[in-house]
C-alpha positions as CSV (number, residue, x, y, z in Angstrom):
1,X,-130.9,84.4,-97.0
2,X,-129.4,86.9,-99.0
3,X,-130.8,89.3,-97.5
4,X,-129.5,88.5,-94.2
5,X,-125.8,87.9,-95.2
6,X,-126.4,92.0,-96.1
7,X,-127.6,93.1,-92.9
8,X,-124.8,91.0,-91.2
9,X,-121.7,91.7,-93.1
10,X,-120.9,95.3,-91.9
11,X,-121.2,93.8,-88.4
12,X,-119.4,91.1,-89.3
13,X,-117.0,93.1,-91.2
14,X,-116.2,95.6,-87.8
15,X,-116.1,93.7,-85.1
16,X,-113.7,91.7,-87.7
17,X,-111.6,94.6,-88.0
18,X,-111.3,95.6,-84.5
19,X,-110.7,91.6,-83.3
20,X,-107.7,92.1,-85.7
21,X,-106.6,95.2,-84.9
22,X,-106.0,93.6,-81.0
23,X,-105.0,90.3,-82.0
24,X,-108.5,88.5,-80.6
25,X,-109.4,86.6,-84.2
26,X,-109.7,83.1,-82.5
27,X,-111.4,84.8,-78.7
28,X,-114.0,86.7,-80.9
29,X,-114.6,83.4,-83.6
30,X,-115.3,81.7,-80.3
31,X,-117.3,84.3,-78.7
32,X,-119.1,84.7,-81.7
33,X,-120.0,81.1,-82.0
34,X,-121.4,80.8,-78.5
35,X,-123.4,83.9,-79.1
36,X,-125.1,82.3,-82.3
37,X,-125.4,78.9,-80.5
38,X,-127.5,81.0,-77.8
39,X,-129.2,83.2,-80.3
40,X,-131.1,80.2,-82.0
41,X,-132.3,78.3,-79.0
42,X,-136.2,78.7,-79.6
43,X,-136.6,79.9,-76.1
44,X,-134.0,83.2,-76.8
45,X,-135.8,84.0,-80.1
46,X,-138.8,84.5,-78.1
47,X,-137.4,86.8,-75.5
48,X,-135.7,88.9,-78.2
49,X,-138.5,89.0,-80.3
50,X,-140.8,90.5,-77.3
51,X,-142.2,93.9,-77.9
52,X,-142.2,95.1,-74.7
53,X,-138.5,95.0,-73.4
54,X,-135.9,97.3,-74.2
55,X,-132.9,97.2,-76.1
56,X,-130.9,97.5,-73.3
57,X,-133.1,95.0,-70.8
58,X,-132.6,92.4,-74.0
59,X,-128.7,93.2,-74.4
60,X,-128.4,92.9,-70.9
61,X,-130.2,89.1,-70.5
62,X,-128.4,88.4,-73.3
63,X,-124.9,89.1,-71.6
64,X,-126.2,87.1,-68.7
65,X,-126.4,83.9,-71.0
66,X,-122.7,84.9,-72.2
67,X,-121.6,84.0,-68.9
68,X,-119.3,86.3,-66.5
69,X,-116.5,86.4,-68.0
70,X,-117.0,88.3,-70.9
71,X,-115.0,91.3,-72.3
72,X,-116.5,94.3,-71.9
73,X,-116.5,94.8,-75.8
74,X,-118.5,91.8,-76.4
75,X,-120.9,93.0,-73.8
76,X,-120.8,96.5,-76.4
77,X,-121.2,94.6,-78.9
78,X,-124.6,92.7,-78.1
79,X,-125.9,96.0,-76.9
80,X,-125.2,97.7,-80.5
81,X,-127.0,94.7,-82.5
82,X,-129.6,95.1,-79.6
83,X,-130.5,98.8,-80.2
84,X,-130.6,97.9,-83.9
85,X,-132.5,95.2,-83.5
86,X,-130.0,93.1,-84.8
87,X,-129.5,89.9,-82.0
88,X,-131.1,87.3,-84.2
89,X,-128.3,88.0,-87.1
90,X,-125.7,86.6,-84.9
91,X,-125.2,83.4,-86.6
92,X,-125.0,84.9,-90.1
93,X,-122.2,87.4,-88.7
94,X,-120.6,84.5,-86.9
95,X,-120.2,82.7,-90.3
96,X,-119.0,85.8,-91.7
97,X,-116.6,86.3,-89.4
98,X,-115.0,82.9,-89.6
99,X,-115.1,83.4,-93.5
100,X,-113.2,86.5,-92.9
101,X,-110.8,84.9,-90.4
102,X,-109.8,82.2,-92.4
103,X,-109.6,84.5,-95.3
104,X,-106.8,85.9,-93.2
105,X,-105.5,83.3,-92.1
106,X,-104.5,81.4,-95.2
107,X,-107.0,78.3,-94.3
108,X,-110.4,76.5,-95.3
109,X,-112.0,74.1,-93.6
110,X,-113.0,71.1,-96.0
111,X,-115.7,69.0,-95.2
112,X,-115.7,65.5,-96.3
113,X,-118.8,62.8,-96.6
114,X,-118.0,59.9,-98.1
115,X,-120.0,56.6,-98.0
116,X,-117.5,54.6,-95.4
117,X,-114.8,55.6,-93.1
118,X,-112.3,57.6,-94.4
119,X,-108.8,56.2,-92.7
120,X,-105.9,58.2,-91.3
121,X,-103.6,57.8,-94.5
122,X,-106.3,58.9,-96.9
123,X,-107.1,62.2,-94.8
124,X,-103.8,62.4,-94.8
125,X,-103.2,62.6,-98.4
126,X,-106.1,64.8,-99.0
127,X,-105.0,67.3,-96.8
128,X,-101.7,67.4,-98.6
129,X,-103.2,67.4,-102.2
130,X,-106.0,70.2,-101.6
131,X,-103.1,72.2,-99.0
132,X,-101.4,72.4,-102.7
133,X,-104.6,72.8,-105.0
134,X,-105.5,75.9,-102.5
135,X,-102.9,77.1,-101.6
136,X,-104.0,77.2,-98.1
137,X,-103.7,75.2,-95.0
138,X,-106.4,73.1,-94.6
139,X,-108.5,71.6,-91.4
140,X,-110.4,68.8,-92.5
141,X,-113.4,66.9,-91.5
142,X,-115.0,63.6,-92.6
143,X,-118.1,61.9,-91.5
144,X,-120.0,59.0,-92.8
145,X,-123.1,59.3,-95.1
146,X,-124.5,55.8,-95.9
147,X,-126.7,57.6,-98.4
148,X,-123.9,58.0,-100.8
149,X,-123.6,54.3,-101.9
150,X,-120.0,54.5,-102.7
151,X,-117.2,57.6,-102.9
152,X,-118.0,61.0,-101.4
153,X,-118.9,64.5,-101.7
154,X,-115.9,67.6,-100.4
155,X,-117.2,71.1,-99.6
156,X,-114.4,73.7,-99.6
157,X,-116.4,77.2,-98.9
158,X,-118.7,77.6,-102.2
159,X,-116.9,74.7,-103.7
160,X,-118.4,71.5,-103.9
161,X,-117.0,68.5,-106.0
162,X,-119.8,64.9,-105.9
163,X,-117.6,62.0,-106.5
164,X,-120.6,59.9,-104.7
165,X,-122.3,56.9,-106.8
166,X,-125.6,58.7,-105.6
167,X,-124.4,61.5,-107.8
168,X,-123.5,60.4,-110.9
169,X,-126.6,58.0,-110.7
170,X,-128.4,61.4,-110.4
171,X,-126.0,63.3,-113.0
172,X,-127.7,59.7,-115.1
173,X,-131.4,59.8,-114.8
174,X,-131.4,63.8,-115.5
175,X,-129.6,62.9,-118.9
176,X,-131.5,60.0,-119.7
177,X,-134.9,62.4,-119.1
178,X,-133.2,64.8,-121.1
């Protein structure tokens, strides 16, 4: 995994810089997101992984899936990670660059799973408290995970705080084998 967040982050990191540099951030997040959505349909990593097409015969069918309405500089851009042989790191350099855009933007997107419906008030005060505790606008999403038992578990980029019963029960046994 490591290994590919290395290949992908100068890829990530330019086609960051010149999405800023024309004021694309959210065309390019979106473009980028379709592009990995295509890139790990089984049927794509097949094609791309065949031998006996060319970089530019791959970059081209891949353009095709795009759709026709693509900018020319997406189209430049699949035909660079083509001739590197670098279409299947398109959903690590999508994640990268959204990291990167919301790095810029001042915002995190919390994920929430707690153990029963979160209501409209409570995300409501959660998006106020963390707003503060980050010190950046946050987008936040909830969904339910039975699993849990009871509370819930938040995941803010590498941070992760378990407030779930499954978790402390877990946090429990480890001590008690201890």
């Amino acid at each position: 995994m490591a290994e590919l967040t290395t290949l992908a982050r100068p890829y990530a990191t330019a086609v960051f810089n010149v999405a800023k540099s024309a004021g694309k951030l959210a065309l390019w997040d979106e473009y980028l997101q379709s592009m990995a959505g295509i890139a790990v349909q089984e049927k794509v990593q097949h094609f791309l992984a065949s031998p006996s097409l060319t970089a530019e015969q791959k970059s081209e069918a891949f353009a095709k899936l795009l759709g026709e309405d693509v900018d020319q500089e997406v189209k430049n851009f699949v035909s660079v990670l083509a001739e590197n042989k670098r279409l299947e790191l398109l959903p690590e350099i999508s994640v990268l660059f959204a990291a990167l855009k919301a790095a810029q933007e001042q915002s995190i997107a919390v994920s929430i799973s707690a153990a029963f419906d979160v209501s409209e008030a409570q995300v409501a005060t959660l998006t106020q408290a963390l707003k503060k505790k980050l010190d950046r606008d946050v987008t936040l999403t909830t969904e339910v995970d039975k699993s849990l038992i009871g509370g819930a578990i938040l995941r803010a980029g590498d941070t992760v705080i378990d407030g779930s019963v499954k978790g402390r029960l877990i946090k429990l046994a480890e001590s008690l084998n201890a």
